[in-house]
C-alpha positions, 0 to 999 in steps of 0.5 A: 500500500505505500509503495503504490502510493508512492509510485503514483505520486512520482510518476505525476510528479514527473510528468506534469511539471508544475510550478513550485508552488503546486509541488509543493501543494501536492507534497503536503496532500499527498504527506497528509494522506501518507500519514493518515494510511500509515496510521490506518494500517497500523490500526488495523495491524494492532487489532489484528495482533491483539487478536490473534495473541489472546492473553493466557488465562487461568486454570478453569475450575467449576462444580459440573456432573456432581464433581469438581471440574478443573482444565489446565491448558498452560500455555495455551489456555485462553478464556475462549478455550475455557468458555468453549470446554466448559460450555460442552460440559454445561451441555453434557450436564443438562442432558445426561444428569438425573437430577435436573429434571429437563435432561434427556435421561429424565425424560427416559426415565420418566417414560419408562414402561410406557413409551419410546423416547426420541433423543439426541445423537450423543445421548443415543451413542452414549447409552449404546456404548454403555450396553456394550460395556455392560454385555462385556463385563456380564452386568458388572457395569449396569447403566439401569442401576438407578433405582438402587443409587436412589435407594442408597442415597450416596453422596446424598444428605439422606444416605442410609442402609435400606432395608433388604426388603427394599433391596429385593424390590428394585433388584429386579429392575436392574438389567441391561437387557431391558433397554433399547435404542434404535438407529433412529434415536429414540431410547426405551427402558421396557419395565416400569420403575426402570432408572437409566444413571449413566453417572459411572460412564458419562464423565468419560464421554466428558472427558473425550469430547473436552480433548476433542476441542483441545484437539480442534484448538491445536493446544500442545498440552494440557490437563483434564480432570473430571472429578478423578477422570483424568486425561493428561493431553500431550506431554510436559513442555520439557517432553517428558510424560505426566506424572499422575499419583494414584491415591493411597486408598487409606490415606486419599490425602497423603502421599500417592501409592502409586506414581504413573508416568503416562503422556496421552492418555486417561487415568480413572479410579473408582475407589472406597474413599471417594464417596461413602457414608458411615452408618454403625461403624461400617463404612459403605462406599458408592460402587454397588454390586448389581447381583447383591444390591449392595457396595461391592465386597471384591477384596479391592480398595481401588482400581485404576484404568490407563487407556486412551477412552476416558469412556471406556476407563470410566465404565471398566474402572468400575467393571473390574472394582465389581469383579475383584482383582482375579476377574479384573484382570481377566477381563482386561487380559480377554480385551487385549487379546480382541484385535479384529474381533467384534469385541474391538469395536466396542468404543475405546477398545481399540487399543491397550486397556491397562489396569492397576489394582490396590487390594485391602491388603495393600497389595498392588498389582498391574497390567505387564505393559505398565512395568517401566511406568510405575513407581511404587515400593512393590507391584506385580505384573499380570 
């Protein structure tokens, strides 16, 4: 722009000749007119600057999904980024949560026995994939376990121990089998009474869409965790892996039984001393046992999934709590071993799925790909 400028004016310049006084005239427009460019184009190169050098925000935290929400996405964090990740989370929220009473999962629950429910495209997958993972693990990952988790109260101000009466009750509308979903979106629970809480997968499905847009934002590195579902996106600036604690299960605010150095990739727990009351002396954790209506009496204290699915860590955290260290391990060992098989296909199982379990004894045991990872005094590897 003002080399043009400037090659206009001298080629008139030149041609015409003027009288001095003319020239000099001309000098002093064309000076006014350079200056007023000039100081156009620098407005325009400031507003662009401004803009495409967002200032770093800090670390977002919010109450979201009955948990505590924190990103971290350093360097790159910015307040539209945050405004962008915590926006997805408020809308997974409104949708999935059975506690507002306008959600798609509300509006299932409420028609169940009676009727179809059309829904979105995210609720439809997300109850699909949580069938799958409840056929995988023989039900020890139910998502129709809603009738019990509002009996038991949990987390609750109205915790209690039912009565095994009640217990017998709504046992028997917990099953898996009892849901459909068609291609067409529309979700039917088949009994009345039925209660879909997707609560033990919905927080990885978060955490998957959250590192979708930090995928999308091109962020280098960053931190999600949803309440303990942890994914550690990329690698710290000095390109060496995360270092995650994974809670002493006796000691949740002392120093980490276990230290996992892992880089792209999601670490969740389920463990007794996340949520739990105490009633008589007896502590009751959160993690119920479909088959016997109360919390899971496996032998574990903790069990912690490494993958690349928060989804998938989310839903067999839970799964292998349920069937102990021995069935644990089992059943990660059957995933790893369903390359090209049908099971692949269920999401997040196309790749490795690791386990660590801490059992009451204070044992800890690990998946064998894990070895070089783990720091911890003593570990076996399955």
């Amino acid at each position: 722009m003002y080399s043009a400028h400037r090659f206009v004016y001298e080629e008139r310049s030149e041609r015409r000749k003027p009288a001095n006084k003319v020239f000099a005239g001309s000098i002093t427009l064309f000076s006014v007119y350079f200056q007023n460019s000039i100081f156009a184009l620098l407005i325009i190169i400031f507003s662009i600057g401004f803009a495409s050098c967002e200032r770093t925000a800090e670390p977002r935290t919010e109450a979201l999904m009955g948990t505590v929400c924190t990103v971290n996405a350093y360097d790159d964090g910015t307040r539209s980024l945050y405004d962008e990740l915590f926006a997805r989370l408020h809308e997974i929220d409104e949708t999935f949560s059975v506690t507002i009473d306008s959600s798609e999962i509300s509006a299932i629950n409420k028609a169940a026995g009676e009727r179809s429910v059309s829904v979105s495209s995210d609720t439809a997958y997300v109850v699909k994939a949580a069938l799958s993972f409840a056929e995988l693990t023989g039900g020890a990952f139910d998502p129709t376990v809603g009738p019990l988790v509002k009996l038991w109260g949990i987390n609750t101000d109205h915790a209690r121990v039912p009565e095994k009466s009640e217990i017998d009750a709504v046992l028997p509308l917990i099953n898996w089998r009892d849901v459909s979903v068609t291609d067409d979106n529309t979700v039917m629970l088949k009994r009345h009474g039925m209660a879909l809480d997707l609560g033990g997968i919905v927080k990885g499905y978060a955490a998957d869409e959250l590192t979708k847009i930090l995928k999308a934002r091109k962020v280098r590195r960053a931190i999600v965790d949803l309440g303990g579902n942890i994914f550690v996106y990329g690698k710290k600036k000095d390109g060496s892996p995360w270092r995650v604690g994974i809670k002493d299960p006796n000691d949740p605010e002392g120093v980490p039984a276990i230290v996992l150095n892992v880089a792209n990739s999601t670490i969740v727990t389920s463990g007794v001393y996340e949520r739990f009351f105490t009633e008589n002396g007896v502590r009751y954790h959160h993690i119920l046992d479909v088959k016997t209506g109360y919390p899971a009496a496996s032998g574990l204290l903790s069990s912690t999934i490494v993958c690349e699915s928060s989804m998938a860590a989310d839903a067999l955290s839970t799964s292998v709590f349920v069937l102990g260290r021995e069935g644990g391990m089992e059943l990660l060992h059957r995933i790893q071993s369903s390359a090209g098989t049908p099971l692949a296909e269920i999401p997040g199982l196309h790749a490795q799925v690791l386990g660590i379990f801490i059992e009451e004894d204070g044992s800890v045991s690990a998946s064998k790909a894990l070895e070089g990872s783990l720091e911890a005094p003593s570990v076996t590897f399955e």
